[in-house]
C-alpha positions as CSV (number, residue, x, y, z in Angstrom):
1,X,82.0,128.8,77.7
2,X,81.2,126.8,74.7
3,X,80.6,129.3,72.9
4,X,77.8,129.0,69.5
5,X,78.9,126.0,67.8
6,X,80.6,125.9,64.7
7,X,79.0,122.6,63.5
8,X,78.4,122.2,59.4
9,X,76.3,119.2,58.4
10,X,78.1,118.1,55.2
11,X,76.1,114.9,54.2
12,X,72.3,115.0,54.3
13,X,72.2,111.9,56.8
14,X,74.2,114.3,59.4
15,X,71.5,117.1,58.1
16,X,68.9,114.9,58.7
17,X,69.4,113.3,62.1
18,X,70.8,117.3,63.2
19,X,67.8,118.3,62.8
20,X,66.1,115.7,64.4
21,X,69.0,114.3,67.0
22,X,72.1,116.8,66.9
23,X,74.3,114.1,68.8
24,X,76.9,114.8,65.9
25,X,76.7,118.0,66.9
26,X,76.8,117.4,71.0
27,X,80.0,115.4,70.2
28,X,81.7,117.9,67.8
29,X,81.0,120.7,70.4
30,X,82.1,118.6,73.6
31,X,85.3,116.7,72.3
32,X,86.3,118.4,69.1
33,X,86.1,122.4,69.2
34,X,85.7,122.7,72.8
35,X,88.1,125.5,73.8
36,X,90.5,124.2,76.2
37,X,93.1,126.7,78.0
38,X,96.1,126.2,76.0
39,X,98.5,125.9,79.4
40,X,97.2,122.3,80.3
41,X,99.5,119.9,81.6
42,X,99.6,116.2,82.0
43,X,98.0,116.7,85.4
44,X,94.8,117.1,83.3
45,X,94.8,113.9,81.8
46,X,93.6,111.8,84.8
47,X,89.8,112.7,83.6
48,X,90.3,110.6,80.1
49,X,92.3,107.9,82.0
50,X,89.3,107.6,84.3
51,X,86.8,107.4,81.1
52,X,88.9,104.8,79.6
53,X,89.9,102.6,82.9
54,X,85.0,103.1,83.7
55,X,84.5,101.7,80.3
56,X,87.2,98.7,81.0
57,X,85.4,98.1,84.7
58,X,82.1,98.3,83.0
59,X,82.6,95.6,79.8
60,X,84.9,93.4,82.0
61,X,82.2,92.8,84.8
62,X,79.3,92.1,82.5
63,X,81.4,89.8,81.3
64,X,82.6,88.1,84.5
65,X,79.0,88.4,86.1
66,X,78.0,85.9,83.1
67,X,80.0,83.2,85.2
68,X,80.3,84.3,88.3
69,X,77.7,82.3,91.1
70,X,76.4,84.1,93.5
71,X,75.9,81.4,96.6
72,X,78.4,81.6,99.6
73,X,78.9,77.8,98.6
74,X,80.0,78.3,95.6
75,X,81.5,82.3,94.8
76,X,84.6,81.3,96.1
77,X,85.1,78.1,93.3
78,X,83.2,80.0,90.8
79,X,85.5,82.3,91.0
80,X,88.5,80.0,90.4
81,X,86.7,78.5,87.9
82,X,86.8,82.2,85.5
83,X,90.4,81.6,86.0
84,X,91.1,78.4,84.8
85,X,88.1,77.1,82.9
86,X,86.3,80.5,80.7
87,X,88.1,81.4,77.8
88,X,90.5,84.2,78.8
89,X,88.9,84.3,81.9
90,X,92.4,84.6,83.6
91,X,93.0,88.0,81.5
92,X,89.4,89.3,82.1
93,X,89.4,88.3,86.0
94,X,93.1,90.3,86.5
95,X,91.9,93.2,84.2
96,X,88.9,93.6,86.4
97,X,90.4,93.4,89.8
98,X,93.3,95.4,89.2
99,X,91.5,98.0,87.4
100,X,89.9,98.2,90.0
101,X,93.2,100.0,91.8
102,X,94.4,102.2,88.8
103,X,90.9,103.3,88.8
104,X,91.7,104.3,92.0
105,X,95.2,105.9,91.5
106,X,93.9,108.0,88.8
107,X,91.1,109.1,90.6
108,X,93.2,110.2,93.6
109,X,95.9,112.2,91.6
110,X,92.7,113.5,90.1
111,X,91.7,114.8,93.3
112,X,94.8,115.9,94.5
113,X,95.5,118.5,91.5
114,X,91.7,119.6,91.9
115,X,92.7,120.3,95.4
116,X,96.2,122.0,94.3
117,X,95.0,124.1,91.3
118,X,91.4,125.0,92.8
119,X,89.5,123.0,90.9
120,X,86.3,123.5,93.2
121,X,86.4,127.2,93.3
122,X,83.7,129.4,91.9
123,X,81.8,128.7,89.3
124,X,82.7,124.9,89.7
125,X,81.3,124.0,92.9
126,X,79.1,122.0,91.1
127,X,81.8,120.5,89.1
128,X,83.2,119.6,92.1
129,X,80.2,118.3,94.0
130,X,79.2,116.0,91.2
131,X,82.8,114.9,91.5
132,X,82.9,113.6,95.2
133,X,79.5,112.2,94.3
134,X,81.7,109.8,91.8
135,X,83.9,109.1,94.4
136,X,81.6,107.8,97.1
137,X,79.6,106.0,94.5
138,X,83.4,104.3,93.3
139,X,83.9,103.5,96.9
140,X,80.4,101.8,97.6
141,X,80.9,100.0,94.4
142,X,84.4,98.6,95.2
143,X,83.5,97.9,98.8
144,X,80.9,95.5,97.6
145,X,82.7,94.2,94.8
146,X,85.9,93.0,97.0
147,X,83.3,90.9,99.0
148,X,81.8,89.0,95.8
149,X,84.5,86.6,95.8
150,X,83.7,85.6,99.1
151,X,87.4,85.0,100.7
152,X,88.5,85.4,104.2
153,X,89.5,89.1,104.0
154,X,86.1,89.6,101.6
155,X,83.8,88.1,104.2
156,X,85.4,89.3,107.5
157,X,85.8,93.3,105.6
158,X,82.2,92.8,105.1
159,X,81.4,91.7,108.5
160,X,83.4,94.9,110.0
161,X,82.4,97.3,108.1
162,X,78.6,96.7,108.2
163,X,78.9,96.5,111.9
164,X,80.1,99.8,111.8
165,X,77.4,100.8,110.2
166,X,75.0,99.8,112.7
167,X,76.9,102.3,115.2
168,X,74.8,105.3,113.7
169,X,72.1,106.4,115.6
170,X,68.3,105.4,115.2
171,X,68.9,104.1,111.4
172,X,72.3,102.5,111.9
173,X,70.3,99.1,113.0
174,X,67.9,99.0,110.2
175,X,70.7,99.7,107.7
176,X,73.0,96.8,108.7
177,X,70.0,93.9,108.9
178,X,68.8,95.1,105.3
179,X,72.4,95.0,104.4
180,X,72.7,91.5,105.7
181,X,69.7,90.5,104.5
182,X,68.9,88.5,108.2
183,X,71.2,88.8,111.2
184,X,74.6,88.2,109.6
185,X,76.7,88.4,106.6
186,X,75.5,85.6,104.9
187,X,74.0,84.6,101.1
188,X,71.2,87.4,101.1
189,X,74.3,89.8,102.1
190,X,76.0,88.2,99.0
191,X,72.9,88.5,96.7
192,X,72.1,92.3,98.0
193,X,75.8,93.4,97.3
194,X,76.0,91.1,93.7
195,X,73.1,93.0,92.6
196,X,74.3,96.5,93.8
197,X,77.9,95.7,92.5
198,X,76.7,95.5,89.1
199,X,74.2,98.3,89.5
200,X,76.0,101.3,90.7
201,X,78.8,101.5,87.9
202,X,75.8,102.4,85.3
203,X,74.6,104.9,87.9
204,X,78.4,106.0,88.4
205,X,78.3,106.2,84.1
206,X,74.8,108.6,84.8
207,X,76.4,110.9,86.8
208,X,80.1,111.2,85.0
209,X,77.5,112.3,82.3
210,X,76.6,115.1,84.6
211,X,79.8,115.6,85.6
212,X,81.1,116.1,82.0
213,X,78.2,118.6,81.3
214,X,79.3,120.6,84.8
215,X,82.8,120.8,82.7
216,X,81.4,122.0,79.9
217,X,79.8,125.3,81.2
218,X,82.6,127.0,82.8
219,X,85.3,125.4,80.9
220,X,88.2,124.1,82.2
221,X,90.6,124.9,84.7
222,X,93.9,125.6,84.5
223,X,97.3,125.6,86.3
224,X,97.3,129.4,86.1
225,X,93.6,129.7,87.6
226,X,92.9,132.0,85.2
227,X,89.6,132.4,82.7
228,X,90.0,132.4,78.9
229,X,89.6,136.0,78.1
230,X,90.4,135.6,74.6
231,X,89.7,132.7,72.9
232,X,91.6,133.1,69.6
233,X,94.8,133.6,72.5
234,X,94.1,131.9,75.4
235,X,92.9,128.3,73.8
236,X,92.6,126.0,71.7
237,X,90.3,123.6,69.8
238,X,90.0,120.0,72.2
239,X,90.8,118.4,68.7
240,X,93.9,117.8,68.0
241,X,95.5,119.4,70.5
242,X,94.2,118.1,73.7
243,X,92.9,114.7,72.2
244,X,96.6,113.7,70.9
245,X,98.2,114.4,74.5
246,X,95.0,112.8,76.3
247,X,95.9,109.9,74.4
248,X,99.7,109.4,75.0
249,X,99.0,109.9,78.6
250,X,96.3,107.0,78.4
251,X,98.4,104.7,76.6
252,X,101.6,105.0,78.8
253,X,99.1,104.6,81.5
254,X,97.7,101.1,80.1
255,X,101.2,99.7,79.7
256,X,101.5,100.0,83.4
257,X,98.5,98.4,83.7
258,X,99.6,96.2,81.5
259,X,102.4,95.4,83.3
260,X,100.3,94.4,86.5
261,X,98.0,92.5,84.3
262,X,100.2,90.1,82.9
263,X,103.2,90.0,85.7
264,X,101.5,90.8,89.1
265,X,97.9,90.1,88.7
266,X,97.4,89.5,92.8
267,X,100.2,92.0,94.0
268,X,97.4,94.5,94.8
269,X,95.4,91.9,96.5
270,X,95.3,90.3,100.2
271,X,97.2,86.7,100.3
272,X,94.2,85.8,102.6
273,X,91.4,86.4,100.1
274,X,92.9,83.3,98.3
275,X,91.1,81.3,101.1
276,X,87.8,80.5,101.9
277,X,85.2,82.4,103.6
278,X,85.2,80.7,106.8
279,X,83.2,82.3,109.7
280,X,84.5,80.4,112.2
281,X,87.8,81.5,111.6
282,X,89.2,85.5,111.9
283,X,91.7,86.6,109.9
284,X,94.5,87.9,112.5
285,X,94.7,91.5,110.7
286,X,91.4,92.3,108.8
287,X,92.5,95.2,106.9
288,X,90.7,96.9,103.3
289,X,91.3,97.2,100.0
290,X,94.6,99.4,100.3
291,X,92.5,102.5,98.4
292,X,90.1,102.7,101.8
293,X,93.1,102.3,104.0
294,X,93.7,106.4,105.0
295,X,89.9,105.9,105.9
296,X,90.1,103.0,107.7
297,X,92.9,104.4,109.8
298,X,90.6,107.4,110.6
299,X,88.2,105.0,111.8
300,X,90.7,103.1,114.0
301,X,92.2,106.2,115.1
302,X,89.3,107.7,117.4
303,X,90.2,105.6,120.4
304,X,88.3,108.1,123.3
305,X,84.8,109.5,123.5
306,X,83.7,112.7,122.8
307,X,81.3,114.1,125.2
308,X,77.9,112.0,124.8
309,X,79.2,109.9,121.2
310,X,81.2,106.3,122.7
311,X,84.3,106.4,120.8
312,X,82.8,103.6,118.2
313,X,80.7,106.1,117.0
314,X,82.8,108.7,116.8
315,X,85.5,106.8,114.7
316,X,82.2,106.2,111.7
317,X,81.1,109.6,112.1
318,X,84.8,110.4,111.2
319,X,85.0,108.0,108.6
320,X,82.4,109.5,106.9
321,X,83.1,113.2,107.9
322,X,86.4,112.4,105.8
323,X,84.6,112.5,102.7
324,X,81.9,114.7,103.1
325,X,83.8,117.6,104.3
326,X,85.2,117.7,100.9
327,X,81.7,118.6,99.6
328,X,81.8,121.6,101.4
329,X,85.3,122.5,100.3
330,X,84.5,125.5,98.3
331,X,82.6,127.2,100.6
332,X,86.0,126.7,103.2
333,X,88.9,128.1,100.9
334,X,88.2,131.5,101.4
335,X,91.0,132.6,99.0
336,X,90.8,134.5,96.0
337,X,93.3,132.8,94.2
338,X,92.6,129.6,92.6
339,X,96.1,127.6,91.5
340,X,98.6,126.9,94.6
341,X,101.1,128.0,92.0
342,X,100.5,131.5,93.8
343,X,100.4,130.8,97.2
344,X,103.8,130.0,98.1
345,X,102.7,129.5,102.2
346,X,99.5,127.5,101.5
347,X,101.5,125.3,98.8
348,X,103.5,123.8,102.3
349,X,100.1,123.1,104.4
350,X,99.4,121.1,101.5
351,X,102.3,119.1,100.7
352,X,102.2,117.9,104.3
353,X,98.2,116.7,103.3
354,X,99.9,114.9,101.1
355,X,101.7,113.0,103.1
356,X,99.5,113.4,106.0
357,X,97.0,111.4,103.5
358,X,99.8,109.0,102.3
359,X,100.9,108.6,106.1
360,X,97.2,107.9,106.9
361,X,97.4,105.3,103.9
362,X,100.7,103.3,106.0
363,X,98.8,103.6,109.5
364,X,95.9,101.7,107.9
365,X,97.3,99.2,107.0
366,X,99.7,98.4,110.5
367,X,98.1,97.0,113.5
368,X,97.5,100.3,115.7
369,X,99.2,98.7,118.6
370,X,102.3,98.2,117.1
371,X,104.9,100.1,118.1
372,X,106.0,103.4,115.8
373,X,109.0,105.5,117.5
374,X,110.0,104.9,121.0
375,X,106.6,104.4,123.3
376,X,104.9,106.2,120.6
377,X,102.6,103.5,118.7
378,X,100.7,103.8,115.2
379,X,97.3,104.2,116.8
380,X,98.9,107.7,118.1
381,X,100.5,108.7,114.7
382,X,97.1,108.3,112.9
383,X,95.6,110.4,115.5
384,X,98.1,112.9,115.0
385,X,97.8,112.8,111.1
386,X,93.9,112.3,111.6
387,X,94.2,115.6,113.2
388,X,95.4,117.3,110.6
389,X,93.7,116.2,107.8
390,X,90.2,118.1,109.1
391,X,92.0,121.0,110.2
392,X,93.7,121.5,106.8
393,X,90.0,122.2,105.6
394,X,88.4,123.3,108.9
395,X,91.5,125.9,110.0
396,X,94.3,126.1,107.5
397,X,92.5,126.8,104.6
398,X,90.1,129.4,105.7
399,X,93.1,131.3,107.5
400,X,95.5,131.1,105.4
401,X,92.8,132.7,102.4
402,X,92.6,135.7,104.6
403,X,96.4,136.4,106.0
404,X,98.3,134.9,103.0
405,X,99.4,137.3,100.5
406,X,99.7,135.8,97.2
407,X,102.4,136.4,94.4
408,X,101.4,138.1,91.3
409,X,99.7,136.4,88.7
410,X,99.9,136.4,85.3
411,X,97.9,138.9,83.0
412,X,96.0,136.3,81.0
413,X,96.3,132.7,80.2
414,X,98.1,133.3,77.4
415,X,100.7,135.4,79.5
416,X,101.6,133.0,81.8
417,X,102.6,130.3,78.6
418,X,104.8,132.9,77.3
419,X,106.3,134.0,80.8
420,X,105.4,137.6,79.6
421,X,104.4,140.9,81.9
422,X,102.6,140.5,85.5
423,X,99.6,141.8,86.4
C-alpha cells in the first residue's frame, strides 16, 4: 500500500546512516508520505490520541515508580507521600491515574468505529487481532496498577478477581497461588503485580509497534470501506494533511484532560480507595475501575449453571468469552460490505450494542439485587443485555451479512467526497 518510497537523502549524514540505518527513511514513509484515504474523519484520530496518552502512561510511571514503596505497610503512605512531599508529585500522580481512563475512552471509541466502519474485515484481520491483543494487555496492566496503591477497593478488587481466577479448571489453582505469591493477597501479590505493572506497558509499546506495521500494509480504512484505487485521487500524503488534523484533535483532547487534571483529579476514582487496605474489613460494594465495569456485570450476571459448569465458572468463562470473541470477529461478519454507512438494518443492531455495552457499563456498577423496574432487578437487566451482546456477534452479524441488502456504494473513494455517481 506504501507504495516505493519517495525518500531523497539531501545531507550526506542522512546518505550515510540511509545506507546504513534508513530510520529517516522508515519515518518519512510511515508518518510523512504515507497515502491516507482523503475521506478520513475525526473518528480516525483516536489512534494518535492513544500514542500520545501510552507515551504520557509510560514517562509518568517511571517517574512515580522512583518513589513509590512497594510493602503493604507502606504503598498506601508512599503513595500520599508523591502527593504532598515529591516535587510535582501531585500533577504527576493525577496525570497518571486519570490517564489512565482517557486512555481508556479513547481506546473504546476506537473500538467502536472499528466495529462500525469494518475495521477488521479482510485484509486487516491481523490489524485487528494485534489490536484486541493491546486491549487485553491495557486491561491486565490497569488491573494491576489500581491495586498498587494498596486501598480498600485496590486490595479487596484484587482479592475478587484473583479468586475468580482460581474457578478455571485444572490451572485455575496454580494461577491464583502464583498470583498471590502464598495463599492470599498479600506483599508477594503486591511485589508480583509492581513488577508486572511496570513491565507490560513496554510490551504493550512492542506490540503497538506491530500494530502500526499491520496498518501500514493495507493502508487505512475508511468511512466509505472502500480501497484507494488511485492514489493521485483517492489520497493524500500523511503530512500535512492528516498530521495537522491528528493534532487539533489531540490537543482538544488534552484540554479535557486537562481539565480533570487540575479540577477533578479523584472524580474517576473510588472514595474508598482513599482508605487503607484493611483485610479485616469488606468494603460493602467492591466494584472495578469503571472501564472493567460492562465486564464485571457479565461476570455477575451468570447467576444459574449450565449443564456440568457451576454458575461461578460460567460467569469467568463469560468474562473472558467477552473479549476473546472479538478476536474471532472477522471471521463472524459474513458481509461484504465494510462501513455500516451501507447497511441501514445492521446500523440498528448496532446502535443497540452500544447501549447494550453502555447499559452493561450502569449494571456493573449497581448492586445486582437492587431493584430496576417493578420486580424486575439489575441482576436480570444484565442478563438480558449480557444476552445480547454475544448474540450481536454469534447471530446478528452473521445473518444479517447474508439477508441484508445493502445500499449502493460509492464508485471510488474519491466519489464518495464529492457525492458524485453510484456504483
Amino acid at each position: 500500500m506504501s507504495g516505493h518510497s519517495t525518500y531523497e537523502p539531501k545531507t550526506g549524514i542522512e546518505k550515510w546512516l540511509d545506507s546504513r540505518l534508513p530510520i529517516i527513511r522508515l519515518g518519512y514513509d510511515s508518518f510523512v508520505d504515507f497515502p491516507t484515504p482523503r475521506n478520513l474523519n475525526y473518528w480516525w484520530t483516536f489512534g494518535g490520541i492513544l500514542a500520545v496518552f501510552l507515551m504520557i502512561q509510560i514517562i509518568t510511571g517511571i517517574v512515580l515508580a522512583m518513589h513509590y514503596v512497594a510493602h503493604e505497610d507502606m504503598a498506601f503512605q508512599s503513595v500520599a507521600r508523591i502527593t504532598r512531599d515529591v516535587p510535582f508529585g501531585w500533577l504527576i500522580q493525577s496525570m497518571h491515574a486519570n490517564g489512565a481512563s482517557f486512555f481508556f475512552v479513547a481506546v473504546y471509541l476506537h473500538m467502536f468505529r472499528g466495529l462500525y466502519y469494518g475495521s477488521y474485515k479482510a485484509p486487516r484481520e491481523v490489524l485487528w487481532i494485534l489490536g484486541v491483543v493491546i486491549y487485553l494487555l491495557m486491561m491486565a496492566t490497569a488491573f494491576m496498577g489500581y491495586v498498587l496503591p494498596w486501598g480498600q477497593m485496590s486490595y479487596w478488587g484484587a482479592m475478587v478477581i484473583t479468586n475468580l481466577i482460581g474457578a478455571l479448571p485444572f490451572v485455575g489453582d496454580a494461577i491464583r497461588e502464583w498470583l498471590w505469591g502464598g495463599f492470599s493477597v498479600g506483599q508477594a501479590t503486591l511485589n508480583r503485580f509492581f513488577s508486572l505493572h511496570y513491565l507490560l506497558p513496554f510490551v504493550i509499546a512492542g506490540v503497538v509497534g506491530l500494530h502500526i506495521w499491520a496498518l501500514h500494509v493495507p493502508g487505512n480504512g475508511n468511512p466509505a470501506g472502500l480501497e484507494i484505487k488511485d492514489p493521485k485521487k483517492d489520497a493524500l500524503p500523511f503530512h500535512p494533511y492528516y498530521t495537522v488534523k491528528d493534532g487539533f484533535a489531540i490537543i482538544v483532547y488534552l484540554m479535557v484532560f486537562a481539565t480533570f487534571v487540575f479540577y477533578m483529579p479523584g472524580v474517576l476514582g473510588h472514595a474508598d480507595n482513599y482508605i487503607e487496605a484493611n483485610p479485616l474489613s469488606t468494603p460493602a460494594h467492591i466494584v472495578p475501575e469503571w472501564y472493567f465495569l460492562p465486564f464485571y456485570a457479565i461476570l455477575r450476571a451468570i447467576t444459574f449453571d449450565i449443564g456440568p459448569i457451576d454458575a461461578k465458572l460460567g460467569g469467568v468463562l463469560a468474562m473472558f468469552g467477552a473479549i476473546a470473541i472479538l478476536f474471532v470477529l472477522p471471521w463472524l461478519d459474513t458481509s461484504k460490505v465494510r462501513s455500516m454507512r451501507y447497511r441501514p438494518l445492521t446500523r440498528w443492531f448496532f446502535i443497540f450494542f452500544v447501549i447494550a455495552a453502555l447499559g452493561l457499563g450502569w449494571c456493573g456498577a449497581k448492586n445486582p439485587d437492587d431493584p430496576f423496574i417493578g420486580g424486575l432487578k439489575f441482576v436480570h437487566l444484565a442478563q438480558f443485555l449480557t444476552a445480547y451482546y454475544f448474540a450481536y456477534f454469534i447471530v446478528i452479524l452473521p445473518v444479517m451479512g447474508i439477508v441484508e441488502k445493502p445500499k449502493d456504494r460509492p464508485a471510488s473513494i474519491e466519489a464518495s467526497v464529492l457525492g458524485e455517481d453510484k456504483s
